[in-house]
Structure formats: C-alpha cells, structure tokens
N, C-alpha and C positions, 0 to 999 in steps of 0.2 A: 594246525596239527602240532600239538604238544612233542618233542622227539624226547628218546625214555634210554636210560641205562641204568645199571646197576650192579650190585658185587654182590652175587650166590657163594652162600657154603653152610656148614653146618658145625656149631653153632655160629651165629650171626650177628647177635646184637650188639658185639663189642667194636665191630667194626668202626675203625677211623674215616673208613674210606669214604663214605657219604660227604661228610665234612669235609674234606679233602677238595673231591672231584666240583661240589656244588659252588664251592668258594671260587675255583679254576673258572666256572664257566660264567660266574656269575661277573668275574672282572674283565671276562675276554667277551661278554656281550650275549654270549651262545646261551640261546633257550632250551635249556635241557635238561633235563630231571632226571634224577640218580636218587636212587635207593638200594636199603640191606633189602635181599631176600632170603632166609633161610630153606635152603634144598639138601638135600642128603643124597646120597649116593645111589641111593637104589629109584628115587623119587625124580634123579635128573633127567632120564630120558623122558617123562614126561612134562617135564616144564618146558625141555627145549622143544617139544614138537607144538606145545602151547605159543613158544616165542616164532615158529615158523609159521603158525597159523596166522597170528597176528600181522606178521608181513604179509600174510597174503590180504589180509582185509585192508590193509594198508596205514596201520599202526608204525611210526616212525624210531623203530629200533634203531640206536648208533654205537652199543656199547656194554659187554659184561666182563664185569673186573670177576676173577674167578680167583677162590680159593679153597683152604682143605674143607674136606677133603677128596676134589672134584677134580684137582687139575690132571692125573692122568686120565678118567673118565671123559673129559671132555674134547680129549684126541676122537674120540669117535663121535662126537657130536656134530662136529663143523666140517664143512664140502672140503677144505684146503689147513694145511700147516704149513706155517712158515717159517725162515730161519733156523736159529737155535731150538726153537719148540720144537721143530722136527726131529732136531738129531735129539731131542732129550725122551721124546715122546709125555711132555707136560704143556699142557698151556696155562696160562694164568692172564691171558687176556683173550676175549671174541669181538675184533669187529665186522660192520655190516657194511659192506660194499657192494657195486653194481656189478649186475652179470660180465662176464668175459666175452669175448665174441663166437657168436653159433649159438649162448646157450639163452635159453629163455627172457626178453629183454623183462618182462616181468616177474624176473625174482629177483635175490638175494643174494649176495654170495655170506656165508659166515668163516673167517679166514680166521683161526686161531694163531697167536702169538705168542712170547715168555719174552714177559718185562723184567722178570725177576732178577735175571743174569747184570742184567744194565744196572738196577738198584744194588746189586750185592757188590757188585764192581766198585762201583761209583764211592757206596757207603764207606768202602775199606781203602780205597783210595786217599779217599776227602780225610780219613782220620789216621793217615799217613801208615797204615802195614806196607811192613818189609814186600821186595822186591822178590821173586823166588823163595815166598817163606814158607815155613814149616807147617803144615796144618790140620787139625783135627774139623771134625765135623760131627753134630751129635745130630743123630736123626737119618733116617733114612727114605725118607718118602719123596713127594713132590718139589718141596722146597730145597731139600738135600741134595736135588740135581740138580738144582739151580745153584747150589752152593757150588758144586764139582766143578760144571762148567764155570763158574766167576774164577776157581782158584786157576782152573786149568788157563782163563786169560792173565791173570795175576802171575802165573810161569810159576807155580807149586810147582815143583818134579812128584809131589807123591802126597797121599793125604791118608790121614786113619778114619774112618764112620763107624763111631759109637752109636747102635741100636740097641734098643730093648727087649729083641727079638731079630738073632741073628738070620733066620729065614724068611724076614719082611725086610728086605733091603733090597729089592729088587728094580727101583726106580731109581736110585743111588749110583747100583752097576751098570744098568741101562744106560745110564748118563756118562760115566769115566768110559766106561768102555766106546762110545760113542764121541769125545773129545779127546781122546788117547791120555788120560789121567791116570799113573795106577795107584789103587787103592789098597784096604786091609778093612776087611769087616771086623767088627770086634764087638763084645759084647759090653753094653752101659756101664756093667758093672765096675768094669777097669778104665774106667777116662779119667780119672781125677791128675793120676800121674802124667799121662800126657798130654792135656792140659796145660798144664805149671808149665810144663817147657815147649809149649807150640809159640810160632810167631804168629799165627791168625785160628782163632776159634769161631766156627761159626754155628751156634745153635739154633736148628730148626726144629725143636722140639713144642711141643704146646706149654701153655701157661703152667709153668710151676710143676713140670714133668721134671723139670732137670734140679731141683731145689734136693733131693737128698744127697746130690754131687759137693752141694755149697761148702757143708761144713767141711768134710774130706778137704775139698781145692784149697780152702779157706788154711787149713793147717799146713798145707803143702807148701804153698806159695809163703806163708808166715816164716819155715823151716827154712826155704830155702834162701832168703831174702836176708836172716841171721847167718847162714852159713857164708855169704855171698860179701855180709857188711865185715864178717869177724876178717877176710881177706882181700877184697876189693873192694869198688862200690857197688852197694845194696841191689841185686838185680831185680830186674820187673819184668811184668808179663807183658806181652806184645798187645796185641788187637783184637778185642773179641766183640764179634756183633752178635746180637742175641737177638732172632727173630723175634721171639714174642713181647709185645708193650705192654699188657694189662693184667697184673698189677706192675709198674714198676717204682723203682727197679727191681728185679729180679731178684732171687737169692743170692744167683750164681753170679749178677751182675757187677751188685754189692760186694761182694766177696774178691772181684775181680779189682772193682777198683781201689778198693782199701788195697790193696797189695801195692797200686801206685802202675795198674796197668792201664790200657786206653779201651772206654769202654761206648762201642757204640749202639745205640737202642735200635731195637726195629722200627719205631718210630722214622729212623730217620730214611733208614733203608724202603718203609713201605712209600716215602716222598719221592723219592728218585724213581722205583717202578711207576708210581701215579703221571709221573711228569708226562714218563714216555705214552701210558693209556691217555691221557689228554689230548696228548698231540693225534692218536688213532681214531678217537669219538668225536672231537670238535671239528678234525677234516683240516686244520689249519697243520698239520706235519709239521720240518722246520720252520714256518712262516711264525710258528706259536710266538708270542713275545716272551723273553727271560722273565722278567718280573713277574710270571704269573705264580711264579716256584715261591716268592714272597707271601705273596696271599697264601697261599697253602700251607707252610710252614704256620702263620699266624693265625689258620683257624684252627689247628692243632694244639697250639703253645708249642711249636716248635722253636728253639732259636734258626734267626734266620743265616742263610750259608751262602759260602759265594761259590756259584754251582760253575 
C-alpha cells in the first residue's frame, strides 16, 4: 500500500512544498507520496469527507500540509487540535493517527496542528531580529496569526497589522488575544511609515499584494538613512520576513534590502514549518535525522543553514 500526503489550497500550483516534502522522504527511506491539490474554501468539506472515506477503504493517508486559504476552515474538519493551533484556531498541518482508547480501533484519528509558529520563529531567529522588537505585520488572516503568536514568543510587547480591509482581521485578533499580544488594526494604506522604523516586519500578504507599498518604503528608508548618515551612522531597517516566494524577490523585499536591511524569504520560513510536518507524517518525531533539512534546502535552491 502506497502511503499519500499532500498540501491543499487554492491556488496551488506554485507550491514548493511537494519538492520539499518528496526530497525529505526520499533520503529518510519513507515510501510516501506527496502532492499539490488545489481545494478552495467552499469545496473543502467535501474533499475531507473524500480523505475519510478513503481510510475507511483502507487507503494510507499520513499527512496534509495545508494552506490559504483553508487554515481556519480546517479547525472544523479534523476530530482534535493541538497546541498552538488551538489557541490560534488555524491549522496548517493534519496528521493521521491511531484511534485513542474506547474509540473505534478501526479509524483514524485526524489531529490538526500549526507548524507555522515554529517556521516564523525559527526563520527570524536564524537571521538574527532583535530581542523584544518592534513589529509590524501586513495581513490579517491565517498566516497573520501565526505571525502574532511567533512575535508574542519572540517577547514583542505590542505589534501594528496592516489589512486591506480593516473588518477582515479577525483571525489576527483571535490569535493576540489568545497569546496575550496587544495589537492596533490599521489600514494598509498607512504601513510604509511604520515599516521604516519596525525591528521585525512580517508580511503575510499574497504574491505582489504588498508591491504598491515598495515605492513609498523604498523612499522612506532612502530619506531616512540620509538624514541618519548627514549625523551618525547610516541607519537600517531591522528583519523582515516576507511570506510569499514567487516571484522573488519581492518589490517590498527589494526595496528592503537596498536600504542595507536583513531580508528574509518565505522560502526559508516555509523550510522550517516543513521540517516539523516531516517529522509528523514520516512517524520518525525527534528520531528524524538533522541532515534531512540539507536535502530540502537543495531541492529548493535553498542555501543550506545550520538549523
């Protein structure tokens, strides 16, 4: 029996994660197959009752890497949430595990997870942001809480979340409010300024949503960097992870680094969530071996890190 995973969302086919996950198991020995499925929002409750069927025919599900724009929808899809997924109400991973005791030895359990918090940590760590720093956030959805809770481990005291619609930011305050983070909704329109002066930026915006910010930031940081050399030295902008990788770099990315700040790609961030989904589908937890973060790294073109 072939065993199957995969990463649902909508749109799909830019997905790294296939590459990723397939490379992991193919070094760690694990026969197991991983593909994009493109699901949408309205269309997931019938895929998952699809994936529950299949276990019961006895198809070897171990694993769905989930994304937008699925992750709060899929709190209601799986028997259990765990950890941080709970308090955020996102998951962005399902694995499949054996019944509990009393319940049916012939099911499933499907136990939701959020790897994401781990990856945005890690990501912002590894490229050295300030301790207790200052931090903005563009986006307000799934991933956005994943950002809240990273900063809220990171010891932010407070963060701003630039939305495009200050009444869809509801997964954002779900999540501070649930980490004791406090936040300031604010409208997209005004982030270029704060921005310039965060010590950690973390955009979970979609591809090239955040590109009319560029030029704006792009002048900001230029201004402030001449105002900064004419009496000290030249200052620069902290740490900004920018969820989305394709196309990169980004506008905003670009914009960031020319100023002489540290700029790190979702690329690297979606490495670090993958690591932890590996260890949950292949069954091997911390038993997993380090090097396997090598191979993943290099089926991406990642450079490789010392994790």
């Amino acid at each position: 029996m072939t065993l199957r995973a995969a990463v649902l969302g909508h749109p799909i086919s830019h997905s790294k994660s296939p590459a990723l996950h397939r490379a992991a198991y193919a070094h760690l020995g694990v026969e197991l197959g991983y593909e994009a499925v493109d699901v949408t929002e309205e269309a997931l409750p019938a895929f998952m009752a699809r994936v529950r069927e299949d276990l019961r025919q006895g198809q070897g599900w171990r694993g769905l890497s989930v994304t937008m724009p699925l992750k709060s929808g899929m709190v209601r899809e799986v028997d259990e949430v765990r950890g941080v997924a709970r308090d955020l109400g996102v998951v962005n991973t399902v694995a499949f595990e054996a019944p509990q005791a009393g319940e049916d030895p012939g099911t499933t359990r499907l136990v939701g997870y959020n790897t994401d918090v781990a990856g945005i940590v890690n990501a912002l760590r590894h490229a050295g942001a300030a301790s207790a720093p200052s931090a903005v956030v563009l986006g307000g959805g799934g991933t956005a809480a994943a950002a809240v809770a990273a900063l809220k481990e990171l010891g932010a005291p407070y963060a701003e979340i630039y939305v495009r619609d200050v009444s869809r930011a509801a997964e954002a305050k779900t999540a501070a409010a649930a980490v004791g983070l406090a936040i300031r909704v604010l409208p997209l329109s005004g982030a270029a300024a704060a921005l310039a002066g965060a010590d950690v930026v973390i955009s979970t915006l979609p591809p090239r949503a955040a590109d009319p910010l560029a030029d704006e930031l792009a002048g900001l940081l230029a201004q402030r960097a001449g105002v900064s050399s004419a009496q000290t030295a030249p200052a620069r902008p902290g740490v900004l992870l920018d969820v989305a990788y394709d196309p990169w770099p980004s506008q905003i990315a670009a914009a960031w680094q020319e100023a002489g700040g540290t700029v790190v790609p979702g690329l690297e961030m979606l490495i670090y969530q993958a690591v932890e989904q590996v260890r949950h589908f292949s069954g091997l937890g911390e038993a997993m071996p380090a090097d396997v973060i090598d191979v993943m790294c290099d089926a991406v073109g990642a450079p490789r890190r010392v994790f």
